[in-house]
C-alpha positions in Angstrom: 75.3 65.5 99.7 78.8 64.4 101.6 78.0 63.6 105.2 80.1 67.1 106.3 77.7 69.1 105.0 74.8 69.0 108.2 77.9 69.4 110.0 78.9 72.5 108.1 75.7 73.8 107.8 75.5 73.0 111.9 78.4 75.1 112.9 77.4 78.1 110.2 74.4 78.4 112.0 75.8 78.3 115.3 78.1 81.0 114.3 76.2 83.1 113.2 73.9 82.9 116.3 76.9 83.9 118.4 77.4 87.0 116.0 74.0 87.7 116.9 74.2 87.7 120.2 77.8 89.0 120.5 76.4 92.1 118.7 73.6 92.4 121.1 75.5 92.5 123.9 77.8 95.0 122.2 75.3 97.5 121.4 73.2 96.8 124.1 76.1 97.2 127.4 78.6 99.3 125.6 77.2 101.5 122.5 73.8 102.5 124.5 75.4 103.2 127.6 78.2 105.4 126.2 75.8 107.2 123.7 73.0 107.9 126.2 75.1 108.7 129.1 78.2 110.1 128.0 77.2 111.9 125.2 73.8 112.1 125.5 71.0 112.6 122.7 68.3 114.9 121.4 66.0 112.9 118.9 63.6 114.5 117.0 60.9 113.1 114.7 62.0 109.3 115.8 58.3 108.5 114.1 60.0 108.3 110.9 61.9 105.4 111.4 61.3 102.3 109.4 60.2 99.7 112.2 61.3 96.9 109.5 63.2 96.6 106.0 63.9 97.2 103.3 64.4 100.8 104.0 67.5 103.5 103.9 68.9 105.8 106.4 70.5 108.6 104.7 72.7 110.7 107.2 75.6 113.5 107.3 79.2 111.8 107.8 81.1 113.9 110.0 82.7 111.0 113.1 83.3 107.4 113.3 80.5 107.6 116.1 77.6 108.2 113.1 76.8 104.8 112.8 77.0 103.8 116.4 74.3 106.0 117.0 72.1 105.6 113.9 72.3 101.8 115.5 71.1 102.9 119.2 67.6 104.2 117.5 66.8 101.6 115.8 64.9 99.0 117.9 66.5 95.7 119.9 64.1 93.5 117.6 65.8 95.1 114.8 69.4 95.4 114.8 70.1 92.2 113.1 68.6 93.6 110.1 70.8 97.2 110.1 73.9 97.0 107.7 76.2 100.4 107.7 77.8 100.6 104.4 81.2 101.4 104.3 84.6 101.7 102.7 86.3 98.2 101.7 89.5 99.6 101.9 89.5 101.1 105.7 87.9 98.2 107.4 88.9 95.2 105.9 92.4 96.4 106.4 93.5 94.0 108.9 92.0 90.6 110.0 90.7 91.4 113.8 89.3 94.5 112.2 87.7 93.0 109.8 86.3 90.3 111.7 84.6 92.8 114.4 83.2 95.3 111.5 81.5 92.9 109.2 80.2 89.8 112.0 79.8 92.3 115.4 78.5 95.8 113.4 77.7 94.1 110.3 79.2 96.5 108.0 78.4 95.9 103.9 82.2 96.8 103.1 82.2 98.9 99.6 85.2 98.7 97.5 85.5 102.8 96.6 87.5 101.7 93.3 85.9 99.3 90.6 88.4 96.3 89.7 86.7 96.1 86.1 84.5 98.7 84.3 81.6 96.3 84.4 81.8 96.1 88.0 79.1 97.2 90.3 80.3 98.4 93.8 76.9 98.7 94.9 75.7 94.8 94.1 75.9 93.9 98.0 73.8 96.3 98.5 71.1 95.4 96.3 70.9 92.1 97.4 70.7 93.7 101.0 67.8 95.1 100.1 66.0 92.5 98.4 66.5 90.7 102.0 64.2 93.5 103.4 67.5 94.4 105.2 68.3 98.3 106.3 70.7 100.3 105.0 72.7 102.7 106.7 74.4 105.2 103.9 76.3 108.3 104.0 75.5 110.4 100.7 78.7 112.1 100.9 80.8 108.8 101.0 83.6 109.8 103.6 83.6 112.0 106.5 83.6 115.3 106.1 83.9 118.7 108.4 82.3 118.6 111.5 78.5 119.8 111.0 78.9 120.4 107.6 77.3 118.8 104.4 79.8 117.6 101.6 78.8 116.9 98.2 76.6 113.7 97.2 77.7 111.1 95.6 75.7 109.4 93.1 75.2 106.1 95.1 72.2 106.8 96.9 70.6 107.8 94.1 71.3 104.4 92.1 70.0 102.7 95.0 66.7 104.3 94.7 66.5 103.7 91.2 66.7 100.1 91.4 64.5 100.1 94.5 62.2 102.8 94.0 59.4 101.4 96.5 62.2 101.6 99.5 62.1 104.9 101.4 65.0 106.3 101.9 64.8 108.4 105.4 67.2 111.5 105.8 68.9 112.0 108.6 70.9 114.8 110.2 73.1 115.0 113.0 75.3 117.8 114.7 77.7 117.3 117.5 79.3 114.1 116.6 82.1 116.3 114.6 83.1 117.7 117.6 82.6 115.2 119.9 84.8 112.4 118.0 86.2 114.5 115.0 88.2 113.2 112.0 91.5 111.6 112.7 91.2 111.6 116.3 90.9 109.1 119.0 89.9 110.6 122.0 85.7 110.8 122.6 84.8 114.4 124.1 81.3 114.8 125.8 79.1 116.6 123.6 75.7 116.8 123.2 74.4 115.3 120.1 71.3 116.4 118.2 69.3 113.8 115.5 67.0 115.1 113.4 65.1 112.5 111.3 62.6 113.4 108.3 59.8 112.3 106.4 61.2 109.1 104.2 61.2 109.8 100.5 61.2 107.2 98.1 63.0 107.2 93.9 59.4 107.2 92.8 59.0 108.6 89.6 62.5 109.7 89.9 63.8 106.9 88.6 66.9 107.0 86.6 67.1 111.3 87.3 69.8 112.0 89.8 69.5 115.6 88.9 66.2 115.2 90.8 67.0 112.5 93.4 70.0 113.8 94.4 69.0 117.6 95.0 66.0 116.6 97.2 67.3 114.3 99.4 69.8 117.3 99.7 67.3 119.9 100.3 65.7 117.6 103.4 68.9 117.5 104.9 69.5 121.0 104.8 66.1 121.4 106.2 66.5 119.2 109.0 70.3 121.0 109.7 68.1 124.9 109.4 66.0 123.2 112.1 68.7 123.0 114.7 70.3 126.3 113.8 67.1 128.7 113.8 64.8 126.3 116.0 61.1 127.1 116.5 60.1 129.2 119.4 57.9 127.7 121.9 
């Protein structure tokens, strides 16, 4: 071993310490703050929330804001371990962005083309998982209309093949479409509702998306029925 490598290994680990706490502070005095106060949230069924990896949060894509608030629920001791997958293409587009998406929100960026037929787009993932890291994925795979489900993607489901001990946690939300909607730039105050359910895991599922896929479906849909017909006190 040459004599820069303690060095190297020194200032990797240094770095990545200031990542750490440059993401704190990030979520902690600007996220929170704007989510809670400007916005403002209704949580429901926060009990289902994995309190450690590796687990899955399965959510509607309908803003930019999704993930920063799938990121304020998760607890402080936590957030190190949350990785949002998203698209290669969109925020590795540009150096600065880059930097802040992967090292400050920690982003697991997804190339949405293969380079080679052999090529697995998920394989970060994976290994994500096998770190006991959580996942933040979006069925649907881009954002869709505001407060409305799109079609699945078969991603999810692959992951919970090759993992099917992980639970995979659905989760809806309504009011970020409108308060931050597609291909816009300005944030409008809105009051967001979360509804999280019961985690399901691939199980005996394994290798069926015709089976996976639909009910991870159907507990979204459930979760969305909730906030349009809610119970009666």
């Amino acid at each position: 071993m040459s004599r820069a490598d303690p060095r190297r290994s020194f200032l990797h680990s240094m770095m990545t310490l200031l990542h750490s706490v440059l993401r704190w502070v990030f979520f902690s005095l600007v996220v929170r703050p704007v989510i809670l106060v400007i916005l403002g949230l209704n949580v429901r069924g926060r009990e289902h929330l994995p309190i450690s990896g590796p687990a899955i949060l399965a959510a509607n894509h309908n803003s930019h804001l999704d993930t920063m608030v799938l990121m304020t629920l998760v607890p402080h001791r936590v957030l190190h371990q949350v990785r949002p997958v998203a698209a290669a293409d969109y925020f590795l587009r540009n150096a600065i962005l880059a930097w802040f998406a992967t090292r400050i929100i920690g982003i697991i960026p997804i190339a949405r083309r293969r380079k080679h037929p052999d090529e697995d787009p998920l394989q970060s993932c994976h290994e994500a998982l096998e770190r006991g890291e959580i996942l933040i994925f979006f069925p649907e795979g881009t954002r869709g209309k505001p407060e409305q489900l799109g079609e699945f993607r078969t991603g999810i489901s692959r992951l919970a093949e090759r993992h099917p001990q992980v639970p995979v946690v659905p989760i809806f939300m309504h009011g970020l479409g409108k308060a931050l909607p597609k291909g816009e730039a300005l944030l409008v105050p809105f009051t967001v509702d979360v509804l999280i359910g019961e985690p399901i895991c691939g199980g005996t599922m394994i290798g069926q998306d015709q089976e996976f896929l639909p009910r991870l479906r159907q507990s979204l849909e459930n979760l969305a029925a909730e906030i349009r017909h809610p119970e009666s006190d």
